[in-house]
C-alpha positions as CSV (number, residue, x, y, z in Angstrom):
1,X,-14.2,-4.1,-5.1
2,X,-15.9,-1.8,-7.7
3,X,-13.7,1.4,-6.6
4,X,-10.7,-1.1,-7.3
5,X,-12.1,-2.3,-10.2
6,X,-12.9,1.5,-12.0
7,X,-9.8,2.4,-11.0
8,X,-7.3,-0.5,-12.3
9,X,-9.6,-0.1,-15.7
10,X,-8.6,4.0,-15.4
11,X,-4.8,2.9,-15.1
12,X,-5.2,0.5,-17.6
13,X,-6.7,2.9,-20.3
14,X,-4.2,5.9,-19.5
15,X,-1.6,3.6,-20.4
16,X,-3.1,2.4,-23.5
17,X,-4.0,5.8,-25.2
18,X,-0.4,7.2,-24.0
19,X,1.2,4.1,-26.2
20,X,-0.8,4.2,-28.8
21,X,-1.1,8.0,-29.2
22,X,1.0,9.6,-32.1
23,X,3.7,10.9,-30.5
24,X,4.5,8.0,-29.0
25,X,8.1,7.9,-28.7
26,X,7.5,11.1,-26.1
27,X,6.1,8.6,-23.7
28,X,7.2,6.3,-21.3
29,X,5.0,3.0,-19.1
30,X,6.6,2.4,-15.8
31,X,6.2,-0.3,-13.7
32,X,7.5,-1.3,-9.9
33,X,6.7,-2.3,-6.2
34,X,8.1,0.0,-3.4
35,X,7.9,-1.0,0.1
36,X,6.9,1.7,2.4
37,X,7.4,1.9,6.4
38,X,4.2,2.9,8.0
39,X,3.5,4.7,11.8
40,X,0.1,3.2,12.0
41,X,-0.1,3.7,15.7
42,X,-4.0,3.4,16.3
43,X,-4.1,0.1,13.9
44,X,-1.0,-1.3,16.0
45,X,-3.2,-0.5,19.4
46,X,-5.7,-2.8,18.5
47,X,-3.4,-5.3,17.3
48,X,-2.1,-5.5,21.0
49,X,-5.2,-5.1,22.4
50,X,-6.2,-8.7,20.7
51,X,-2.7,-10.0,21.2
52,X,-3.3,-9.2,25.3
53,X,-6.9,-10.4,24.8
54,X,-5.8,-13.7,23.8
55,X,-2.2,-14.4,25.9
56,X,-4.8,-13.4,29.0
57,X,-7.0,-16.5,28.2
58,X,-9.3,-14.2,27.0
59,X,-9.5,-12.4,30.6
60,X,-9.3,-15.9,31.9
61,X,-12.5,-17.4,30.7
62,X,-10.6,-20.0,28.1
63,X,-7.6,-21.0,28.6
64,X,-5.2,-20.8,25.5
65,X,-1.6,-21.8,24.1
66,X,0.9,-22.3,21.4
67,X,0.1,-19.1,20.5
68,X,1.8,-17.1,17.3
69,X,1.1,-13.3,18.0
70,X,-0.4,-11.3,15.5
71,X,2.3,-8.3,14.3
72,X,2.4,-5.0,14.5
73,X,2.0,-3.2,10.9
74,X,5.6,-1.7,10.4
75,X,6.2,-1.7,7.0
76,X,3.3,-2.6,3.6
77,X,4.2,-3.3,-0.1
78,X,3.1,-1.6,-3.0
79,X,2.8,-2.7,-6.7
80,X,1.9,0.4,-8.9
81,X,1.6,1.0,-13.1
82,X,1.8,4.0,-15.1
83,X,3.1,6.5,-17.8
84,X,5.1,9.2,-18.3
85,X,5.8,12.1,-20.7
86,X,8.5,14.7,-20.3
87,X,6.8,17.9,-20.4
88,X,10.3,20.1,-20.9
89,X,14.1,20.1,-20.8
90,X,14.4,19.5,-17.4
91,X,10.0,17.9,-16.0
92,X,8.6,14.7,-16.0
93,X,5.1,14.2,-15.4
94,X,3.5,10.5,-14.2
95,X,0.1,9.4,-13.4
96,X,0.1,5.9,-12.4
97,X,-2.3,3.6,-10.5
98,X,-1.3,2.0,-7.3
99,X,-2.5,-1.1,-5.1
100,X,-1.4,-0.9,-1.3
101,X,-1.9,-4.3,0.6
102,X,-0.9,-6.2,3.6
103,X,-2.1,-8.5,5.9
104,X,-1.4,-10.1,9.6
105,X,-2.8,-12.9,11.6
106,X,-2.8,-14.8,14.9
107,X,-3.7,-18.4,15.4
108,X,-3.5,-20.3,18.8
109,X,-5.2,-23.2,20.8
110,X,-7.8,-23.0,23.4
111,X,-9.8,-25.2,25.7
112,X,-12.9,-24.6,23.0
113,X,-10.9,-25.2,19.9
114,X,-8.3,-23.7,17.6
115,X,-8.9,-20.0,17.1
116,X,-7.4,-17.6,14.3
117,X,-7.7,-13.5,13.4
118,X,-6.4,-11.8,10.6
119,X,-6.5,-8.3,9.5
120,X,-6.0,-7.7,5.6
121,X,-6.1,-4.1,3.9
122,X,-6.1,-3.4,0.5
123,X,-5.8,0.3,-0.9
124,X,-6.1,1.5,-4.4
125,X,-5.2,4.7,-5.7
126,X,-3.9,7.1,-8.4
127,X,-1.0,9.2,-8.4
128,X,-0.1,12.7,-9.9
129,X,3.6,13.1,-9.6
130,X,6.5,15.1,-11.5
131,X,10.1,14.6,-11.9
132,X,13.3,17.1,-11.9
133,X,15.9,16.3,-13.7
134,X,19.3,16.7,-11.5
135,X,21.4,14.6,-14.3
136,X,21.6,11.8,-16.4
137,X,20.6,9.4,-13.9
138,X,19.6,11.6,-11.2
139,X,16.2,12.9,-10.7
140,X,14.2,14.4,-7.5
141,X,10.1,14.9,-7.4
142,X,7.3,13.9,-5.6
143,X,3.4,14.5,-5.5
144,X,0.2,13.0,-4.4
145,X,-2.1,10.4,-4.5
146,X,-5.8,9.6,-3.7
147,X,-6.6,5.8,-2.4
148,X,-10.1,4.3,-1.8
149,X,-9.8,0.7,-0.2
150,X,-11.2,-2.0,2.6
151,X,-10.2,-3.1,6.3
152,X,-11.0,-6.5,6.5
153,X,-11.4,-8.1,10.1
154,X,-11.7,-12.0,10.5
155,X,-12.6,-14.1,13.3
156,X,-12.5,-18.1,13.3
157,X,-13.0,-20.1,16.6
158,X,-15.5,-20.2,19.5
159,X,-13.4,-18.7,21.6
160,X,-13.6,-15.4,19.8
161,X,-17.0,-16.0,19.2
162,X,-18.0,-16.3,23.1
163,X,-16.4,-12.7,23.3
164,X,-18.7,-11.3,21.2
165,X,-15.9,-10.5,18.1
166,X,-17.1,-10.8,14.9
167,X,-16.2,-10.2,11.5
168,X,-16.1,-6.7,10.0
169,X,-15.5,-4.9,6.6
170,X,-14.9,-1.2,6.9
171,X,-14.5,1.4,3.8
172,X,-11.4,3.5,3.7
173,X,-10.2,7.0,2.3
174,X,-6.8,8.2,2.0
175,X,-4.5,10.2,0.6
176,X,-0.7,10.3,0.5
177,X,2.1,13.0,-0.3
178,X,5.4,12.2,-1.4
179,X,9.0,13.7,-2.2
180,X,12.4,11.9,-3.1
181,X,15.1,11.3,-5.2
182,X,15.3,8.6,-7.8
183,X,17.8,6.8,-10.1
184,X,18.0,5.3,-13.3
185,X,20.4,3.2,-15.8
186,X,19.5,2.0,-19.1
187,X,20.3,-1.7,-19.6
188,X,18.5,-2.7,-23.0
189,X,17.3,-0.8,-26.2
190,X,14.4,0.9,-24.5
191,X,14.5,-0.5,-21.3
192,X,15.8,1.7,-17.8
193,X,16.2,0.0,-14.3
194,X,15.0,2.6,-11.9
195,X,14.9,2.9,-8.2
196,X,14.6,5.6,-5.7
197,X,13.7,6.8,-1.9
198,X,10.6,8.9,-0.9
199,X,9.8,10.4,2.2
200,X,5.9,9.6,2.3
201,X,3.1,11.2,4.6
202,X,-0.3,9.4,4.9
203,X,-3.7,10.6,6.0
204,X,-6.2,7.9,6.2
205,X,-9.8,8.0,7.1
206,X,-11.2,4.9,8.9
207,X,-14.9,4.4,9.8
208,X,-14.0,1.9,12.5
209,X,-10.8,4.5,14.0
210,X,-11.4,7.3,12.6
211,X,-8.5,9.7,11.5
212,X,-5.1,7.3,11.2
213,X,-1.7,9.0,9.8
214,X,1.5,7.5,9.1
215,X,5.1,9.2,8.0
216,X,8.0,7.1,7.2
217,X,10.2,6.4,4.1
218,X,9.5,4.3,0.8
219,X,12.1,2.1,-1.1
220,X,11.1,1.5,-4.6
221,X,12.3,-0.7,-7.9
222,X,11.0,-1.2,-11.2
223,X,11.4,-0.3,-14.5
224,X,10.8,1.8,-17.1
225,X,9.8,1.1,-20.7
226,X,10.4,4.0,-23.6
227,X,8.3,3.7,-27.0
């Protein structure tokens, strides 16, 4: 919560000084969510390890049903916030700060009670990332980004309880690197609608897993404000 708290504050103050600085109109706040698909293969092993745990009436020692399976992480959302300045005819450069989140859960019936898991991850970030202008509209670029960020494992239910699960919070490090293309089209006096498509690679360090990775593209939307 602090590292999330230091950097939002970070974000919050780039953006401020870049508005407020005297060259002004050289700048740019940008704003969006992208939604990224993940290969988060060691995360999605011990998602069907639980699944099997529980549709096995827990290795047959409680009986369980009407259960809704907890799913495998294929895809997150992101929400991210920045600036940009064009730094010649053809560069842009952005730092902006990025939140990463998601969450799945499982819930059934047993012979002890109703039981429920969920697994929610939050990651927050900044990015360094430059733009090439291609045309008007057309731009391609990429860079990285440095996340810190929480696992969050919850257990309700005896049933869990009597297999010795418990809750857990575990730290996590990552960082991502990114290239695409991206589009934009004015539709108001300062005001762009931009979009674009990145091929993202993720390397992830988890104190309960260890090393995770994850490859896959990003869609993203937002817009852009000029001063």
């Amino acid at each position: 919560m602090k590292n999330k708290i230091i950097i939002l504050m970070m974000a919050l103050m780039i953006v401020g000084l870049l508005a407020g600085s005297a060259a002004a109109s050289d700048w740019e706040a940008v704003g969006g969510i992208s939604i990224t698909n993940v290969t988060l293969d060691k995360w999605n092993s011990t998602i069907d390890d639980l699944n099997n745990l529980v549709a096995s009436n827990f290795q047959g020692s409680i009986s369980t049903s009407n259960i809704e399976k907890m799913d495998n992480i294929d895809k997150v959302p992101m929400l991210y916030l920045g600036a940009k300045k064009k730094v010649s005819d053809k560069w842009t450069a952005n730092i902006q700060y990025e939140h990463i989140f998601g969450a799945v859960e499982t819930n059934f019936d047993s012979a002890v009670g109703k039981g429920s898991a969920e697994i929610d991850v939050a990651l927050n970030g900044l990015a360094l990332l430059a733009d090439y202008e291609l045309s008007e509209r057309w731009t391609t670029g990429g860079g990285v980004a440095f996340y810190k960020g929480t696992k969050d494992k919850n257990f309700e239910g005896q049933a869990f309880a009597a297999s010795g699960l418990v809750d857990e919070k575990v730290d996590l490090d990552a960082v991502s690197y990114r290239w695409g293309i991206g589009y934009k089209r004015q539709f108001a006096d300062s005001w762009d609608f931009n979009a674009g498509i990145d091929y993202l690679y993720l390397e992830m360090d988890d104190e309960d897993e260890g090393d995770v990775y994850s490859n896959g593209f990003s869609y993203k939307a937002g817009l852009t404000y000029s001063f």
